[in-house]
C-alpha positions, 0 to 999 in steps of 0.5 A: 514585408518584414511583418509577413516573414517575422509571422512565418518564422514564428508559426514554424517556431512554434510547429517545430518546437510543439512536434519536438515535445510531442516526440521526447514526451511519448517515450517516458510514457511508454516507459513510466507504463512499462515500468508500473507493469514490471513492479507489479509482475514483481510484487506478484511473487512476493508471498512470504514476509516479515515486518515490523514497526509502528501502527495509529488506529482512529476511529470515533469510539476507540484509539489504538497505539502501538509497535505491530509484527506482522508475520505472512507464510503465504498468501492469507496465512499471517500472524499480526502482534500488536504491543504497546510501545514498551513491548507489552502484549495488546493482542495477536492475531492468527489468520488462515484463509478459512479461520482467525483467532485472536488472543487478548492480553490476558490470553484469552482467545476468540474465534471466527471465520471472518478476521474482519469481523472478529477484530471489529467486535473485539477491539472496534477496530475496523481495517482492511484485513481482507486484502492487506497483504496485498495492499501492504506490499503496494500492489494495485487495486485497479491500474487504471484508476490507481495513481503512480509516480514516474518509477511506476510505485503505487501513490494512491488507491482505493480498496471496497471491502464490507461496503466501506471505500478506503483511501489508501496513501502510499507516501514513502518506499524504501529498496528491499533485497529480493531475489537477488537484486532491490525492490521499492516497498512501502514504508509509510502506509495511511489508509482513510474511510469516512469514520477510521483512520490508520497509518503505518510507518514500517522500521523493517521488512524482511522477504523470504 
C-alpha cells in the first residue's frame, strides 16, 4: 500500500508546487509589461537634449573616430559635431525637418534635404539619421517585437530605413535627472547592418 500513497503524495506535490509558480510568475509579468509601458510614455516627452561622447563608425570603404556633440531643441531639429580626439573639428551637421546642412573642416557647406543622404555622399557614412533622436533615448520601434529587460529598458530593436534593416543594441543605461526625479537612458548604444557598423558610448546627458 505504501507505493500507491507515496505516488499520490507526489502527484499533489508536484500539482501544488506547479499551481504556486504559476500564481508568483504571473504578477511580475503583468508588472515587467507595465513598466515597459510607463518608460515609454516617459520617453515621450523627452524632447529636448544634449549629449556628448565618443562615436566608431565602420564600413568597407571609410572608418570614422571620433568624440561627437549632439545638440536636439525639438524633435528633428538637431546640431551634430564630430572632432577628432583631440577637439579638431571633423564636420557638423545641421538638421531641421525639412533641410540639413553639413560643414566640412575646412568650412565648406553643403546642402540637402535628405541629412541621410547628404552625409552618405559626403563622408560614406551611412546611419539612421531619420529616427535617431528616438532611437538614442532608447524608445521602441515595435513593443512587440523589440526586446526588454525586467525593468522595462529597450535591450534590443530593429530599425528599416532606406531599405536597410539595422540591429540595434542597447547594452548600458545610466539614471538621468528629468522632471523632477530619474530616468534610465542609454549610455552604450551599438547599432549594426550587413555592411556598417557604429557604436556610441555617451559620457553625458543633459535634458532640458
Amino acid at each position: 500500500m505504501k507505493k500507491p500513497i507515496n505516488l499520490l503524495f507526489t502527484l499533489l506535490l508536484s500539482c501544488l508546487i506547479t499551481a504556486c509558480s504559476f500564481t508568483q510568475n504571473t504578477p511580475i509579468t503583468e508588472n515587467q509589461s507595465q513598466l515597459k509601458l510607463q518608460r515609454q510614455n516617459q520617453l515621450k516627452h523627452i524632447t529636448a537634449f544634449q549629449i556628448t561622447g565618443s562615436l566608431s563608425y565602420f564600413a568597407e570603404k571609410s572608418r570614422y573616430y571620433g568624440r561627437f556633440y549632439l545638440k536636439q531643441t525639438s524633435y528633428n531639429n538637431y546640431q551634430l559635431k564630430l572632432t577628432t580626439p583631440i577637439g579638431t573639428s571633423i564636420f557638423s551637421l545641421n538638421v531641421t525637418p525639412s533641410y540639413a546642412e553639413y560643414t566640412d573642416n575646412k568650412g565648406k557647406t553643403y546642402h540637402d534635404v535628405n541629412a541621410e543622404q547628404l552625409m552618405k555622399n559626403i563622408t560614406g557614412m551611412d546611419m539612421p539619421l531619420k529616427t535617431m533622436t528616438k532611437w538614442l533615448i532608447g524608445y521602441s520601434n515595435d513593443l512587440a517585437t523589440d526586446k526588454f529587460d525586467n525593468a522595462g529598458r529597450l535591450l534590443n530593436s530593429k530599425l528599416l530605413q532606406a531599405n536597410q534593416t539595422w540591429d540595434v543594441s542597447f547594452n548600458k543605461y545610466n539614471k538621468v535627472r528629468f522632471s523632477g526625479s530619474n530616468i534610465d537612458l542609454p549610455t552604450i548604444i551599438e547599432l549594426n547592418n550587413s555592411n556598417n557598423k557604429l557604436r556610441l558610448t555617451i559620457s553625458n546627458w543633459k535634458l532640458n
